[in-house]
N, C-alpha and C positions, 0 to 999 in steps of 0.2 A: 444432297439433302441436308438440312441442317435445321437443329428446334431451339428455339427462342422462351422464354420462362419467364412473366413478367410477375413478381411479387404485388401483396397489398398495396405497398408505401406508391410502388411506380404507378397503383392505378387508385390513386386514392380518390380522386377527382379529374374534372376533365380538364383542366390544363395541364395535370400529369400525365392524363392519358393521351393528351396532344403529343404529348416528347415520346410516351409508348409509339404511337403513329410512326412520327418522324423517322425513327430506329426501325419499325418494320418496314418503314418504305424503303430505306435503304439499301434492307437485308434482302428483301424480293430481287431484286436484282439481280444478286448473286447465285436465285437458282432456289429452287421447291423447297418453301419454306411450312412451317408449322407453329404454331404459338401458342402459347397454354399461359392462361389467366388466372390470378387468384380473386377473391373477392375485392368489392372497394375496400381500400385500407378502412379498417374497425368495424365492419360489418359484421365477422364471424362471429366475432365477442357480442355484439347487438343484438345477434341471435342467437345464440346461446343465453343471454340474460331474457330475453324475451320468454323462451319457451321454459327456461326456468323459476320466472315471478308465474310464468300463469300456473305452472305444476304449483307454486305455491300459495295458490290463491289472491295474488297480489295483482288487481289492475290496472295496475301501471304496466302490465307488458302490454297494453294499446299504445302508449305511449313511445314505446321501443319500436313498434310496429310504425308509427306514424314518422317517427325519424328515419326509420329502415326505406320509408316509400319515400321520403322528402327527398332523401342523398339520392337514390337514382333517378329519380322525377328531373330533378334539377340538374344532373349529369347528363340526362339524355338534352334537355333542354339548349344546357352549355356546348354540349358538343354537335348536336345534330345541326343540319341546317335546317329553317320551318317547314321547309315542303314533305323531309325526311324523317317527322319528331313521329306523328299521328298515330302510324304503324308499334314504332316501339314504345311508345307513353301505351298503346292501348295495351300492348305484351306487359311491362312491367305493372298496371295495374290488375290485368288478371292472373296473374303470377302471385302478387302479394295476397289477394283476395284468397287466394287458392290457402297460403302462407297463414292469414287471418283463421284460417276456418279452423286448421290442423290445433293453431292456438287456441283458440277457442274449444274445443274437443280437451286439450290435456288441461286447459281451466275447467272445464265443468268434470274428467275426472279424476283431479288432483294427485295426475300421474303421469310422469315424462322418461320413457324406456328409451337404452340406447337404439333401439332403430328408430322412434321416433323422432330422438335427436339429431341421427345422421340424413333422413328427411329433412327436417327442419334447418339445419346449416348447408345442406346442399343449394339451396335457392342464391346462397350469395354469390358463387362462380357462375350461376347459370343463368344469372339475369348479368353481372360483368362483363363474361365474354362475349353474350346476345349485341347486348350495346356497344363494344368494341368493333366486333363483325359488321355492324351495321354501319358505323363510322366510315371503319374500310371501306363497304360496300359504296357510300357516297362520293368516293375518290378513284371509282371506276375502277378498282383492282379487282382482279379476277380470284375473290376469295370466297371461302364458304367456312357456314360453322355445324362442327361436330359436338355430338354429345359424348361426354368420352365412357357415358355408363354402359354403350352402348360396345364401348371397346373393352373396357377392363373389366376381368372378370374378377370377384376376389370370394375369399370362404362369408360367413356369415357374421364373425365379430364384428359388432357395428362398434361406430368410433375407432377403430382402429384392425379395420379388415385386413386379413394377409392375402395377396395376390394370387390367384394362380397361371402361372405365368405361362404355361405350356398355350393352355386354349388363347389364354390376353393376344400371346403374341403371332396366333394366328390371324385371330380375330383384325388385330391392327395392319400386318402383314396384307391381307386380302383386301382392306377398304385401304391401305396408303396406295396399293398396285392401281386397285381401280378409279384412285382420285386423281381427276385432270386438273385440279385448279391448282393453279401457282401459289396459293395461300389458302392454311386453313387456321381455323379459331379453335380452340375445344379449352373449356371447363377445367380446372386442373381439381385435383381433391379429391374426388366423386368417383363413385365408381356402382357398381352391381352384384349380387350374387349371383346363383345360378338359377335364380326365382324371378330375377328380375328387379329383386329387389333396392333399394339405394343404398348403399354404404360408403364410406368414405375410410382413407387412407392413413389417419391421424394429424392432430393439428400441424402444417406444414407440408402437408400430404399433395399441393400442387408441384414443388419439385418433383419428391417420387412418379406422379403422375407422368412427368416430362421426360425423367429418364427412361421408367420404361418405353415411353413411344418410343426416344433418340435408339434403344437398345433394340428393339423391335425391327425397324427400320435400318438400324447398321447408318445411320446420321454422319455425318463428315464429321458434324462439329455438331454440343448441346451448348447454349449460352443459359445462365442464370441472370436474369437482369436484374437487380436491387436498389438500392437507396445509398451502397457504400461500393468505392473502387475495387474490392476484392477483397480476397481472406486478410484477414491483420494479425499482428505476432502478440497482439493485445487487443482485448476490448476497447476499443478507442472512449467510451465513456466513459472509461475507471482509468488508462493507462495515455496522459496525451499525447504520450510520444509513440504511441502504437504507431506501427508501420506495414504499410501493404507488403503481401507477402508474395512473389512475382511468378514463382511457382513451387508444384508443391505436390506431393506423391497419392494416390488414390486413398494409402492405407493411411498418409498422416492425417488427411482431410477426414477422414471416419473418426479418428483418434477426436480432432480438434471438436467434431461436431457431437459427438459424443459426450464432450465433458464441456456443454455447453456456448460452443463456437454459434451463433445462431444466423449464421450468415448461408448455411445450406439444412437441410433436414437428413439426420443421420443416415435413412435407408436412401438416398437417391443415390451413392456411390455406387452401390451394388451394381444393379443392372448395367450401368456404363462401362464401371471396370472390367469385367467380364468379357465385354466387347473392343475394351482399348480407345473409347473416345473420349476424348479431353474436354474436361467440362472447365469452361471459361466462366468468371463470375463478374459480369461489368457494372458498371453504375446511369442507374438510367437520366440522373442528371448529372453526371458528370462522363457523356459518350466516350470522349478522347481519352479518356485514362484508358491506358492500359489493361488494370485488372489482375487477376488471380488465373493462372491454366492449373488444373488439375490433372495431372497425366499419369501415367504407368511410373516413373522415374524422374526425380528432381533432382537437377544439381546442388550440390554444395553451399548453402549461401551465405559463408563465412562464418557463419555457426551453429553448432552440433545442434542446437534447439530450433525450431522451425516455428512455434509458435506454442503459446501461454494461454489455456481456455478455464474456466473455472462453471461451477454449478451448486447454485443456493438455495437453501431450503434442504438441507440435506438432512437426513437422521442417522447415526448410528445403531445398529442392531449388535449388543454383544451379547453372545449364549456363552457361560463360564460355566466349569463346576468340572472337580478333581474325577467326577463319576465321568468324564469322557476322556480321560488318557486309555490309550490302548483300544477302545472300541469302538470298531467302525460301524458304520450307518447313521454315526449323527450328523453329518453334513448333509447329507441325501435325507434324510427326514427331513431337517432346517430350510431346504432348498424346495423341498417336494408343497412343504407348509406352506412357503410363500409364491409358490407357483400356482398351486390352487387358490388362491386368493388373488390373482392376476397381479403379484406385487415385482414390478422390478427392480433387477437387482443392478447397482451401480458400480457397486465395487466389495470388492471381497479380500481381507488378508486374515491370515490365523497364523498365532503361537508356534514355532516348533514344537512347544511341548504335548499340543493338541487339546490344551487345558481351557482354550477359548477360540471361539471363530466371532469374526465382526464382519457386518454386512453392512453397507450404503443403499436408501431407500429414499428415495423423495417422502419430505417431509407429510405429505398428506396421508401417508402409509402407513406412518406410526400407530399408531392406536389400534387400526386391522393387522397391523402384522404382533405386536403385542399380544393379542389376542388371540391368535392362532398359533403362534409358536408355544407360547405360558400353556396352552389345552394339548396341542401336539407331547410337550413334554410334561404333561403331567402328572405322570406317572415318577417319574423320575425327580423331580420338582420336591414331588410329598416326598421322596426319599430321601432329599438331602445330596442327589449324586450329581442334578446340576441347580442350578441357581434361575430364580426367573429372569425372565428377559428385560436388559435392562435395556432402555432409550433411552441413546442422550441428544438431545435437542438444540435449535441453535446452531447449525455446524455445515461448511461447504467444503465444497471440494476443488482444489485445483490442479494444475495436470502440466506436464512440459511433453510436450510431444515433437518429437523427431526421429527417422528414419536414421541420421546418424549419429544418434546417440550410441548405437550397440560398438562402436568401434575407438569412443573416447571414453576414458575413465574417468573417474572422479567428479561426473555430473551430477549425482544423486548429494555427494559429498558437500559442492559447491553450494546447491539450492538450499539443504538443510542449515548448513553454514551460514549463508545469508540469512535466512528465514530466523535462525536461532539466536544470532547477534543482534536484531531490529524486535526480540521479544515474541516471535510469532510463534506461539504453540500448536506443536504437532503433534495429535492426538492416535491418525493411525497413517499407515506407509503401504502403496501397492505399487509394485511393479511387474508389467506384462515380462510374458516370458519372452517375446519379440526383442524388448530393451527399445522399445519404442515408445513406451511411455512411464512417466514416474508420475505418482498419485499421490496427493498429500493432505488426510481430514483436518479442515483449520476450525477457529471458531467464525462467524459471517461477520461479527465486527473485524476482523483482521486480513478479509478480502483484501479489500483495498489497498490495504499497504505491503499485502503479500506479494498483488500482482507486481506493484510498482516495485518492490525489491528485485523480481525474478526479471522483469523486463530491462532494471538497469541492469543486474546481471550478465545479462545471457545476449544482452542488443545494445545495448546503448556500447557505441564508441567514441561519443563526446564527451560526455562528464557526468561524474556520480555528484548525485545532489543533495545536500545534508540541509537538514531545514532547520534553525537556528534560531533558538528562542532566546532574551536578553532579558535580565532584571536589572535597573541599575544605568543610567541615561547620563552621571556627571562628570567628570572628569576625565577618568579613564573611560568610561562608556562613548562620551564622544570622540574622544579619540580612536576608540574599537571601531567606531562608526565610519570613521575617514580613512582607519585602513583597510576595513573590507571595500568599501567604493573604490578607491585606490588600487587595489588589489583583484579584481572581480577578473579581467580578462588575460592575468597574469596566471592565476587560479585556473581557469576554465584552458588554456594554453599548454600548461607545463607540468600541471597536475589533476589534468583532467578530472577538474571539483568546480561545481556551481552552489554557494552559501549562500542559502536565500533564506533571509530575516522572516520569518512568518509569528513572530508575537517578541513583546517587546512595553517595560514596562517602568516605569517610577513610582515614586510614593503616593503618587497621587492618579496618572493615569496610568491604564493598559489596552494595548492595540492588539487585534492579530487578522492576520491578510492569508490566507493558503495558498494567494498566487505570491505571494514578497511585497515585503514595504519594502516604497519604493526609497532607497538610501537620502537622496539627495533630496527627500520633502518628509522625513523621521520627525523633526518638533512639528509641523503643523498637525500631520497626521495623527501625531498621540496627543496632542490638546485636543482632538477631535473626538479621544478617545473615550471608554467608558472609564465608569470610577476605578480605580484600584481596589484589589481582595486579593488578598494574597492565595484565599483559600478557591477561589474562583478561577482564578490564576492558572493555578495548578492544575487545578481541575478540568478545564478548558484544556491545557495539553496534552494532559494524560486522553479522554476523550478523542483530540483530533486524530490520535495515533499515526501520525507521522513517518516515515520513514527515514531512517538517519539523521533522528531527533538528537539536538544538545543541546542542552541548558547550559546558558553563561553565567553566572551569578558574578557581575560587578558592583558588589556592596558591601557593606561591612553589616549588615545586617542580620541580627542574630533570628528571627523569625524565619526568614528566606533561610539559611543554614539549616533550620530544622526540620526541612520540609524535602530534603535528600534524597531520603531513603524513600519516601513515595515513587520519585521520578525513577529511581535504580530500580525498583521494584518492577517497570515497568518496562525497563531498556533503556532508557533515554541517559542518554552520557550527560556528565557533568562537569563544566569546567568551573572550579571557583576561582575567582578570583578573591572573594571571603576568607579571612582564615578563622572564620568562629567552628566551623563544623570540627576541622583537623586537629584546633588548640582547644574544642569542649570534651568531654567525660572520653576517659578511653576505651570505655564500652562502645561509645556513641562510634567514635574515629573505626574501629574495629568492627563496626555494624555495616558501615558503608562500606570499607573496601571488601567485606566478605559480599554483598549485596551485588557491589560491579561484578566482581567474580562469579555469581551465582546466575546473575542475570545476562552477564556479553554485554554489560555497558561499560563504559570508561569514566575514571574517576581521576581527573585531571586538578593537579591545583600548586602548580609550577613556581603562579606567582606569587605564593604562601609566603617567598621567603626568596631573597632577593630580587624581586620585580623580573627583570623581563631574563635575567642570568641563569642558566640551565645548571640552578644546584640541587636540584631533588632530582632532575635527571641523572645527575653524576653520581648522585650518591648510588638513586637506582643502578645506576648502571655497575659499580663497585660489588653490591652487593648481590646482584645476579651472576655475576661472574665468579663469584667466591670467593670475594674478598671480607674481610671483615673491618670496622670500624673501632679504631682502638680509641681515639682522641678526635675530639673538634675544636678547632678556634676561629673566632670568627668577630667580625663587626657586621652586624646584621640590622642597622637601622642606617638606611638613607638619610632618614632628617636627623639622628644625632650625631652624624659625622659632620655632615653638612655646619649644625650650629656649630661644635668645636672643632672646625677648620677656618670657622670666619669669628670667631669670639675670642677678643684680646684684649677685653675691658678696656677698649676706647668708647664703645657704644654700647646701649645697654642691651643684658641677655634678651632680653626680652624683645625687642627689636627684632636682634638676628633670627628668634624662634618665629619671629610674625612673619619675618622674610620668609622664611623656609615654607611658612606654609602657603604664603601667598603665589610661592613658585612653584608650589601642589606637591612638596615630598613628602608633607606628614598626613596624617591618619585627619578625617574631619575633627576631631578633639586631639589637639598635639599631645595631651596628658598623657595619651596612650603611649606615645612615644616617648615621652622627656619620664615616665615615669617608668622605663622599662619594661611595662607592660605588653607590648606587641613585640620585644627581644625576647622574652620571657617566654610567648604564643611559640616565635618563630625557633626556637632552640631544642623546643619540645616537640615540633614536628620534626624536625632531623633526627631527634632523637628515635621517635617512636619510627619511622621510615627506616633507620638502621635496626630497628629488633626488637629498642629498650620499651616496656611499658611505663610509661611516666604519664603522674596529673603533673595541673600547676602547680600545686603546692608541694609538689615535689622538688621546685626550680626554685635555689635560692635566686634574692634580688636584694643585689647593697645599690640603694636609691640613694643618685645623690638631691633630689630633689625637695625643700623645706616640706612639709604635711602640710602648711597656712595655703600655698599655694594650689592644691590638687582638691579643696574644697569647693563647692559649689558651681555657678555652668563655666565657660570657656571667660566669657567677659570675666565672671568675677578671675578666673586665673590670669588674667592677661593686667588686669587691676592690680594683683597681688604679687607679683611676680620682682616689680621695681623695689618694693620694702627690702626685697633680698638680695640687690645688686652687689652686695658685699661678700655675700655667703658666695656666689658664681665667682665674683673675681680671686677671693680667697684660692676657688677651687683648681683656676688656670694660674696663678703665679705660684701657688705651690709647685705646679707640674715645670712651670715654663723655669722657675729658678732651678730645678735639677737636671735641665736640659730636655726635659721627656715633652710627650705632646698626652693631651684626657684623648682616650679614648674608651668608649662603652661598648665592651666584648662578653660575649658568648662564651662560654666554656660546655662541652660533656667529655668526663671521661669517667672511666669505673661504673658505670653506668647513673650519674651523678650528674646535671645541669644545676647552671649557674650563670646570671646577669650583672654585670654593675662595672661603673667608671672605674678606671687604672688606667699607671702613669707607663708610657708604653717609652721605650726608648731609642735611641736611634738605631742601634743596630736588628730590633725586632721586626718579623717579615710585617706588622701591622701598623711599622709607621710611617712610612710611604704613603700614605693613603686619605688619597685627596677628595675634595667636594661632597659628592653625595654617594659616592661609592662603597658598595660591600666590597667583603672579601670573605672565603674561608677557606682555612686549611683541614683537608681529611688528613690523618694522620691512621693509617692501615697496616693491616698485615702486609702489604706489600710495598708500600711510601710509609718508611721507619722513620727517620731520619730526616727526608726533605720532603713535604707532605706535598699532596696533590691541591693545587690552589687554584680557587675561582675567583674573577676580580672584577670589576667593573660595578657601571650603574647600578646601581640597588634602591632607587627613588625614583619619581615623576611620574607623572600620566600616560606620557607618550610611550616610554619603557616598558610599563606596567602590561599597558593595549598589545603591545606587542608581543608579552610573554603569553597574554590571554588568546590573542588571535594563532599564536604559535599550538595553543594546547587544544584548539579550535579545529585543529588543520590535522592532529595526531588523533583526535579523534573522528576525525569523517572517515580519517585512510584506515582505521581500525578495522 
């Protein structure tokens, strides 16, 4: 024996119910089969708004009527042959008629009870499975159809009757013995009292319907037949990378369907479990899959977690107040309140201290459970001993469920961990006492990127995927550009990381993609883009809430700098390549890195200070280890080495400084460079990274550069620059007649910075030092004498990309 379960979506119409066909003809074969039908897909809901505009006086439920008779009309028409329509067109018109009248009675008097509801939605299984049976019937199989009110007995809660399963499964027991036909049809959903009456089994209620037959009968096998291959370890319409789950334990499947897995209906486990028959869940249009088996026992399937279900619309119910330490019966009051009010309960944790108990209530409860608990305790209320109830609204629930979870630790750890680094706040915490499930109240905007955290988590063994936002498109930015392309299957390979670009912006346009811009088509797509706002910008990420969100900031731009603490605020890491935010107010600098820290974001900005050369790492890393910072020296500008390494007043200064920039080492305005300004930024950030708190005007600057010069935009400097060909040369034959070479160093010591040109000489560790290269030396509590030296490139685009794409890569693995 074995029962077959075909859902709405599988019979939503009749070329779906053609593929239902195909799979029952199959299964006949195999030997005494059963099949239970839900409505056409959207019918229930059709009826249900029908009989509720007429309870509301609104007559447009003729019109839900008219649609309710078209879809079967036309389904019988599609699927019957002409010779075989006659019979069931005349059933489904006096069906509906019948249907019409019931509407008509709660329109005229402006009242729709649950039994007359559970009447009312009964008609959509029972004209389904009629027209199903009689399909059969024209294919010569030896089938017949049951009415299943006829078999399940249940108490009298209409909408959601409870079974009584002693008489049901006589009942089913006596008519399966005496049925000779190789196929039968019945109604799923529906059922009876002991009156006769119609009641139904709750929305969903054709599953349950089917287990208890399979359970009744002692079934070989129960199939669920759906729309999807089987259970998934994610809602595949929030989580892409959900994956079918191949099998899976009776008690997880309760677990998953419970906290909103909607792939089975929670009571249908029971009855099967009981009996030990494995309920399979196939896809009616995709046969050949495989599927989901539900059995007694699941093996291992490479991880503790078995699958990630969540449920929205939730409420919080917290009852507080110091008047309930020590005294019992307020949980059973709180429980008792909301039980009389038929309100369920979804989830439950309370305080050690017994100072508060919080309850999960589907959102539609709020206001009735409000209301009943505030009157229950109102006595207490007026006394101050508890506080009225409070609702907080907005709020879902999500769940990791697995069977082996009770024998690995530190899952509860991992999930919070995750969840808490990506910003997602966790309001309350349950765990069964099984250790089969952990529960977690989020807010409903933060679904989605909850699931996707937990599912990369707990499933993914290919690659964590950081979605990566970009301001800043020139120089260095396309260079950043060419080495994530470059880079992408090196990434995905070795450091199981996929960086997908999803917004991305200049001064003029802004793009953003949630599946990735695509690298190798970045300028067409942002000339496509909308206007730039920076404030819109922001706004827009903050919004997407992403999961393993970073912001690149490749700009020198002080507006983007100021706009930080919003993104921290929110999780989202930040890599600057900007050094306005680190070298403005040291309030500001001190707001951010407390923000990273408060929020589990990353405040990355590497290349502050010698481009792509890991000296803020070193330094970090110095003074984590307990070292301290006695001394620094340093040449900390790429383009002013650069110019006095190629300047010997043969050609004019000004020349070599257009060269430098035209080769991309200086700052868009060289000023910033040639006037010490950006040695000055970057001296101050070492500094304050080591301990000191320093502004800029704290940093002396002996500029060698004339004042005439440093006036007005770049042209006029590049104008002005020749007048002084004299004062430059002065400044290198002075150095070159005493042997020395100019070089423009950095100093901090005593907690004291300090910029400007000096004559370095040959035996100094700073005069070695060629092209566009930094250098610096920590001078430490532990490097006295021969200090710890960093050395290389410290200018260009490509360098710079790389330091930014490096703090890129330290903040995904965060």
């Amino acid at each position: 024996m074995q029962v077959l379960k075909f859902g709405g979506s599988s019979v939503a119409n009749a070329q779906n119910i053609e593929k239902v066909i195909s799979i029952i003809q199959q299964k006949v074969q195999a030997g005494k089969t059963i099949v239970v039908v839900s409505a056409l897909g959207g019918v229930t809901d059709l009826l249900l708004d029908s009989a509720t505009m007429a309870a509301g006086g609104n007559e447009a439920y003729k019109e839900k009527l008219q649609t309710i008779e078209s879809r079967h009309m036309d389904t019988v028409k599609n699927l019957l042959p002409v010779t075989h329509q006659s019979r069931m067109l005349s059933l489904v018109k006096t069906t509906l008629n019948e249907l019409e009248d019931i509407c008509n009675g709660i329109y005229l008097l402006g009242e729709l009870s649950n039994r007359t509801k559970d009447r009312v939605v009964s008609y959509g299984e029972l004209l389904s499975s009629q027209i199903i049976a009689a399909r059969l019937q024209t294919l010569e199989i030896n089938v017949a159809w049951k009415d299943a009110r006829a078999l399940i007995v249940t108490d009298s809660n209409h909408t959601f009757a409870a079974v009584q399963f002693f008489v049901t499964y006589e009942k089913i027991y006596s008519w399966n013995k005496s049925n000779q036909h190789q196929l039968s049809i019945l109604p799923g959903f529906v059922a009876s009292d002991a009156k006769g009456t119609v009641t139904t089994l709750g929305r969903g209620g054709s599953d349950y319907t089917a287990s208890i037959i399979a359970a009744a009968i002692n079934a070989k096998t129960f199939e669920i037949w759906t729309d999807v291959s089987g259970m998934m370890t994610a809602d595949p319409r929030i989580v892409g990378t959900a994956k079918v789950i191949p099998r899976i334990s009776y008690q997880e499947a309760m677990e998953l369907s419970h906290f909103g897995a909607k792939v089975i209906y929670p009571p249908t486990i029971q009855p099967v479990m009981k009996k030990h028959i494995p309920v399979w869940i196939k896809n009616t249009f995709a046969p050949q899959d495989e599927g989901t088996v539900i059995e007694s026992t699941a093996p291992i399937n490479g991880s503790s977690i078995r699958g990630i279900s969540s449920i929205n619309c939730v409420v919080l119910l917290s009852l507080e107040g110091s008047g309930m330490v020590g005294i019992p019966g307020f949980s059973k009051r709180l429980f008792e309140a909301l039980a009389n009010e038929k309100i369920n309960v979804i989830l439950i944790t309370q305080g050690s201290s017994e100072h508060s108990i919080c309850v999960g209530i589907d959102e539609v409860n709020g206001p009735a459970a409000k209301a009943v608990v505030d009157t229950t305790f109102a006595d207490e209320i007026r006394a101050g001993k508890v506080e009225p109830l409070i609702v907080e609204e907005e709020l879902s629930i999500i769940a990791l469920v697995g069977d082996n979870m009770k024998s690995h630790p530190g899952i509860s750890g991992k999930m919070f961990h995750s969840l808490g680094r990506n910003g997602v706040n966790i309001r309350a915490i349950a765990q069964g006492a099984s250790e089969r499930n952990i529960s977690a109240v989020i807010a409903n905007r933060d679904v989605k990127k909850a699931l996707n955290i937990l599912h990369e988590e707990f499933f993914e063994t290919t690659y964590k995927q950081i979605n990566l936002f970009i301001a800043g498109v020139g120089n260095v930015g396309k260079k950043l550009l060419a080495q994530l392309q470059q880079q992408q299957a090196y990434l995905q390979e070795h450091l199981r990381m996929q960086i997908r670009i999803v917004g991305m912006a200049n001064s003029k346009k802004m793009l953003f993609n949630d599946e990735g811009i695509n690298i190798a088509e970045w300028k067409e797509q942002l000339e496509q883009g909308e206007q730039m706002n920076l404030d819109a910008f922001i706004s827009t990420i903050v919004q997407k809430n992403l999961r393993n969100s970073v912001f690149a900031d490749v700009t020198a731009n002080n507006d983007i700098a100021s706009i930080y603490d919003r993104l921290l605020e929110k999780s989202i890491s930040i890599v600057a390549c900007n050094k306005v935010a680190c070298s403005s107010s040291f309030e500001y600098y001190k707001k951010l890195k407390h923000l990273a820290r408060e929020y589990n974001a990353q405040f990355l900005f590497e290349t502050n200070v010698g481009a792509g050369l890991p000296v803020i790492g070193t330094l970090n890393d110095l003074m984590r280890s307990g070292d301290s910072i006695n001394r620094m020296e340093a040449v900390l500008s790429g383009t002013l080495n650069f110019v006095f390494n190629n300047y010997d007043g043969s050609r004019p200064f000004a020349g070599v400084v257009k060269q430098a920039q035209d080769e991309g080492y200086t700052e868009p305005d060289p000023r910033l460079d040639l006037s010490g300004t950006d040695v000055m930024r970057k001296i101050m950030i070492l500094a304050r990274e080591a301990g000191q708190k320093l502004e800029m005007d704290d940093v002396s600057n002996n500029s060698f550069m004339p004042e005439a010069c440093m006036q007005g935009s770049v042209e006029d400097f590049y104008n002005e620059m020749p007048k002084h060909e004299e004062h430059f040369k002065r400044l290198f034959n002075e150095a070159n007649n005493a042997g020395n070479k100019l070089k423009f160093v950095a100093k901090y010591e005593n907690g004291k910075a300090s910029v400007g040109l000096q004559h370095i000489h040959p035996q100094h560790d700073l005069y070695h030092l060629y092209g566009k290269d930094n250098v610096v030396l920590f001078y430490t509590n532990r490097y006295i004498e021969q200090p710890l030296v960093v050395k290389g490139a410290g200018a260009g685009a490509e360098v710079t990309a790389s330091g930014v794409f490096a703090d890129i890569i330290r903040a995904g693995q965060s």
